[in-house]
N, C-alpha and C positions, 0 to 999 in steps of 0.2 A: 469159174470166176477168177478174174487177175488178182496174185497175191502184190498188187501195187497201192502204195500210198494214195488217198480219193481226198484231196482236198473238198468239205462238204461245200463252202461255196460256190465253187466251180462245180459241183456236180448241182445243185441246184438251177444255175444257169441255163442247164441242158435242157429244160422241158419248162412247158407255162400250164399244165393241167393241174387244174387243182382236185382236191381229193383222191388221187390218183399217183401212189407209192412207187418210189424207186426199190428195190434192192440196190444199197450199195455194197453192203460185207454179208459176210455170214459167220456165226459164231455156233459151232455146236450143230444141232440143230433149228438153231434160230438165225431170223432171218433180222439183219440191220437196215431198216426202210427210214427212208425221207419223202417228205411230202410238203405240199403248198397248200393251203388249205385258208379258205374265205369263204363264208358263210356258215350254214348249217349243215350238217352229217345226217344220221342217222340216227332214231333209237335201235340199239343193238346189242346183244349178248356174244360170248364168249363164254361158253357153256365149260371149255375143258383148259382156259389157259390165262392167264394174267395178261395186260396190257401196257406196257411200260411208256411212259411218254418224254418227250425232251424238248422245252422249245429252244431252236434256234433264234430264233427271228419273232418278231409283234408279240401276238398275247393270245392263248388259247383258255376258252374254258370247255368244263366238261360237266354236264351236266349227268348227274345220277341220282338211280332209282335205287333205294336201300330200302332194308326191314324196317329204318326208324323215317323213313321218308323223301322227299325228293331234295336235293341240292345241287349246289354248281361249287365245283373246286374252280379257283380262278390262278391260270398258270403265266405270270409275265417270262420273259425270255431268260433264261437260264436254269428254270425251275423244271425238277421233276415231278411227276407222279405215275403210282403205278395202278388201276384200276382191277380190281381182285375179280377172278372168274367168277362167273354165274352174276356180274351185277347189271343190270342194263344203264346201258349212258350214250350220251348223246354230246360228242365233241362239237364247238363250234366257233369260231373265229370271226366277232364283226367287221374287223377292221384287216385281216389278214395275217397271216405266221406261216414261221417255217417250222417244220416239227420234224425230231429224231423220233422212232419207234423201235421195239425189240417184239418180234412175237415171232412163233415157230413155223417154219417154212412151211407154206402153202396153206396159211390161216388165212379168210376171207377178210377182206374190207368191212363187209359188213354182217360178220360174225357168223354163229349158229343159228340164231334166231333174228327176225330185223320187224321194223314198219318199212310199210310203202319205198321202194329205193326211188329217189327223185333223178331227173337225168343228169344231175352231175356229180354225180356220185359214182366214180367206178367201182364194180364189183368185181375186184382182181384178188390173186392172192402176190400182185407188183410184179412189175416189169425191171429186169437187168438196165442198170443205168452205166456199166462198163459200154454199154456198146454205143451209148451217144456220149462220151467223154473220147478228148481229143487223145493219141498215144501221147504216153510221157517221152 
């Protein structure tokens, strides 16, 4: 991966799939993804790893399944949250967002454990987004 500066909104530009993560950096072992994302996800687990989120762009919630019950964090554009392993949740965007993620290279889309994956949902662990960005 190019150690070059990735403008996130010109990498965004690069691709129209929604649910379906760039790698843009990499940190450590974790992996730095952007994604487009409108509609509904998955319910999904994360058995061994936290989930970091970032919205760029619109409005994301996330719906989760806790010990005290079911709720939705509701994330407008600049907010974080980070979703703790082992909880299942279901991220979802009525209106559309861009979203930053952190999780550890070669973590599934849709986790350890999932429902049903619907077909717009890729089950990738992201695709390299240096190679559709234009040379500096």
């Amino acid at each position: 991966m190019p150690n070059d500066p990735i403008a996130l909104h010109e990498a965004l530009t690069t691709f129209d799939a929604l649910w379906s993560p760039r790698i843009v950096s990499r940190v450590n072992d974790y992996d730095v993804r952007i994604a487009k994302v409108e509609g509904e996800h998955v319910w999904h687990v994360h058995d061994h790893t936290d989930e970091f989120f970032l919205v760029l762009d619109g409005e994301l919630h996330i719906g989760l399944r806790e010990p005290t019950g079911e709720r939705t964090v509701t994330l407008p554009k600049g907010s974080v949250f980070t979703v703790p392993r082992g909880t299942e949740h279901k991220p979802h965007a009525p209106t559309g967002a861009a979203i930053l993620m952190f999780e550890p290279s070669g973590t599934l889309t849709v986790g350890d454990r999932h429902d049903e994956v619907p077909d717009h949902v890729d089950v990738t662990t992201g695709h390299r987004v240096d190679a559709e960005l234009p040379s500096p």
